[in-house]
N, C-alpha and C positions, 0 to 999 in steps of 0.2 A: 902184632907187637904185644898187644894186649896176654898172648896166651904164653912168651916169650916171660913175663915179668911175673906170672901167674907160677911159672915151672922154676925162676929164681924165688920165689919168695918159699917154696914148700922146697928148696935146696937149706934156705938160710934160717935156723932155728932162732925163734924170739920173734922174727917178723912175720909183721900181718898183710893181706892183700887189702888194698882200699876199694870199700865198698863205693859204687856210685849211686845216688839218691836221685839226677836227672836222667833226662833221656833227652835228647836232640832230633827233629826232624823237621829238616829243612831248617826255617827261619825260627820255626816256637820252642819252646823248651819246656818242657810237662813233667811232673813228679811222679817217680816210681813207688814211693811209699804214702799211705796216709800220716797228714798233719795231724797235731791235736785240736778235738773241736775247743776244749779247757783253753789252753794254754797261745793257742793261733795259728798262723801261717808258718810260722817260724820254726816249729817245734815238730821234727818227726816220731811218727809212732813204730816201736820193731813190730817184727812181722814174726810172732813164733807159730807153734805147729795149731796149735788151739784158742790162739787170742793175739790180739794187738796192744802192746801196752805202750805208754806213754813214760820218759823216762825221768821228767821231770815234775811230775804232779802223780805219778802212777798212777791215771788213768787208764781203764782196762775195756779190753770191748770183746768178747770172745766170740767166736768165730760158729755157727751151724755147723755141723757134721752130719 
């Protein structure tokens, strides 16, 4: 279903596909992205090619290569 709404949304120009931040298994529910350690639990950090930044204090953590 998921790949069904994936191939409407790159049909329909302006929309974006939603990203998910959880993951489900079983009974727990666990986050696929890091939090900010600044800002809390609440606050996710993006995931780019060479850092993780934080989009609401711009804190930055950049990644080993």
């Amino acid at each position: 279903m998921a790949e069904k709404a994936a191939a409407k949304a790159k049909e329909e120009p302006g929309k974006k596909l939603k990203a998910t931040l959880y993951e489900v298994k079983g009974e727990s529910l666990s986050r696929k992205t890091r939090s900010c350690p600044k800002c809390g639990g609440g606050i996710f950090m993006a995931a780019h090619k060479d850092r993780f930044a934080c989009g609401k204090c711009s804190y930055t953590e950049f990644r080993k290569v």
